[in-house]
Structures are given as C-alpha cells and as structure tokens.
Wavefront OBJ file of the C-alpha trace (Angstrom):
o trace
v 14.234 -11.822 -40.692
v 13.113 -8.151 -42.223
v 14.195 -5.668 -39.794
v 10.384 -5.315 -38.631
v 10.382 -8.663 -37.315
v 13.633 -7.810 -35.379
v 12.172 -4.776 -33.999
v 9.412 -6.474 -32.562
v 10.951 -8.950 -31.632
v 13.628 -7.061 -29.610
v 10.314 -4.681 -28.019
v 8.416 -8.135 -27.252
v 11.578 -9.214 -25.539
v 11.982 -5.895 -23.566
v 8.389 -6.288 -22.770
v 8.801 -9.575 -21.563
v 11.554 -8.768 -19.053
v 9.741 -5.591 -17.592
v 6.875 -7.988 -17.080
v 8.943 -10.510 -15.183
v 10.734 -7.439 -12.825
v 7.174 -6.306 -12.144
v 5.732 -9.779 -11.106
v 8.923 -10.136 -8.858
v 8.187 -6.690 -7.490
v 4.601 -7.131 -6.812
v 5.897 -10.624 -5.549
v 8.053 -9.209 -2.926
v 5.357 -6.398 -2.008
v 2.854 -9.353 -1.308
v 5.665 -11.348 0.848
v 6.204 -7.892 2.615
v 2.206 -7.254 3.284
v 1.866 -10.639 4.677
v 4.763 -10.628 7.052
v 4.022 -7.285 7.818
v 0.134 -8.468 8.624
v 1.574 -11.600 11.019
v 3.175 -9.201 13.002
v -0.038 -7.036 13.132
v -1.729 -10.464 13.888
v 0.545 -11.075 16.593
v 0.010 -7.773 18.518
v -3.859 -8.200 18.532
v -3.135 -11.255 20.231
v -1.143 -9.810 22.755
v -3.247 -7.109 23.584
v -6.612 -8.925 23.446
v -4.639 -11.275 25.951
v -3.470 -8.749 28.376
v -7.466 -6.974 28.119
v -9.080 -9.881 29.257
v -5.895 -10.431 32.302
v -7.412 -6.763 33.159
v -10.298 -6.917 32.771
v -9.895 -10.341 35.305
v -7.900 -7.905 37.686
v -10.543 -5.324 37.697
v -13.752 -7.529 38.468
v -11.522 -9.182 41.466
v -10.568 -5.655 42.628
v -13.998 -4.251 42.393
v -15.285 -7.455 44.593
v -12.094 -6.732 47.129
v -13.258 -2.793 47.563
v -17.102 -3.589 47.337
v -15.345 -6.345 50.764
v -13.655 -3.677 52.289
v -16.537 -1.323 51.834
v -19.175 -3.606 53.789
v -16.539 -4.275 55.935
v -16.016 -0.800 56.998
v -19.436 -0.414 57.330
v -19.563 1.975 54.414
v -22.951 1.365 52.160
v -21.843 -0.292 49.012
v -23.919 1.863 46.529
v -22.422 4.769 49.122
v -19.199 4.003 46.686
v -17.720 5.638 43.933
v -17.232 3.003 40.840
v -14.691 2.674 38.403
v -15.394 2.518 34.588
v -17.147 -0.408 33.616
v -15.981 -2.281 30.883
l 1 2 3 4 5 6 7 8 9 10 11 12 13 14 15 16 17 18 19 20 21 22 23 24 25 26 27 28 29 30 31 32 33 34 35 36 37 38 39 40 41 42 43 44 45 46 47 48 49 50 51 52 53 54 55 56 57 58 59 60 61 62 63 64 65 66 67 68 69 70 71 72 73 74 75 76 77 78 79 80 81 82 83 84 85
C-alpha cells in the first residue's frame, strides 16, 4: 500500500468514526426530544382535565347563585356575572 492509500485510508477511517459519534449523538438528542415531548404530552392532559372539572364547577356554581338570587328575590339579570368561558 503507497503511503497515499494509507493516508486515506486512515482519514476515511477517522471519518467513519466521527460519523458514528454524531449519529449516536443526534440519536440520544432524538430519545431526549421525545421523552421530553411525553412529559409535555402528559401535562396538557392534566390541565385540559382539570379545565373542563372547572369549567363543570363554574356552570354548577353560576346555576347555585342565579338559585340563591331568585330565591332572595333579587332579579337575576340584577346580578353581577363572572367571566364566561
């Protein structure tokens, strides 16, 4: 082997190993994203659970104060609202 094959042949092997710590890299960035975007996942479900448990809570508290209001006598357009949602 002249000692131009062996230089390229040592560079193609150098190549070849930066190539295969980049693919594990970019390997272990991907694993990372995706975990990281499960746990993202996870919170939207959480909070789109708990925003329709309040959103429950605030249409059965608006019909127990629009109750209380007739039953004080108090017109029920005579009451202030909450934010509607």
């Amino acid at each position: 082997m002249t000692a131009l094959e062996e230089q390229l042949t040592r560079a193609l092997r150098r190549l070849c190993a930066q190539y295969e710590t980049e693919q594990q890299r970019h390997s272990e960035q991907v694993e990372a994203l995706q975990q990281h975007v499960e746990v993202l996942q996870g919170h939207v479900e959480r909070q789109s659970e708990e925003n329709e448990a309040l959103q429950v809570r605030i249409k059965r508290l608006d019909v127990l104060a629009t109750r209380l209001a007739e039953y004080s006598g108090i017109p029920t357009g005579a009451r202030p609202r909450g934010l509607r949602i």
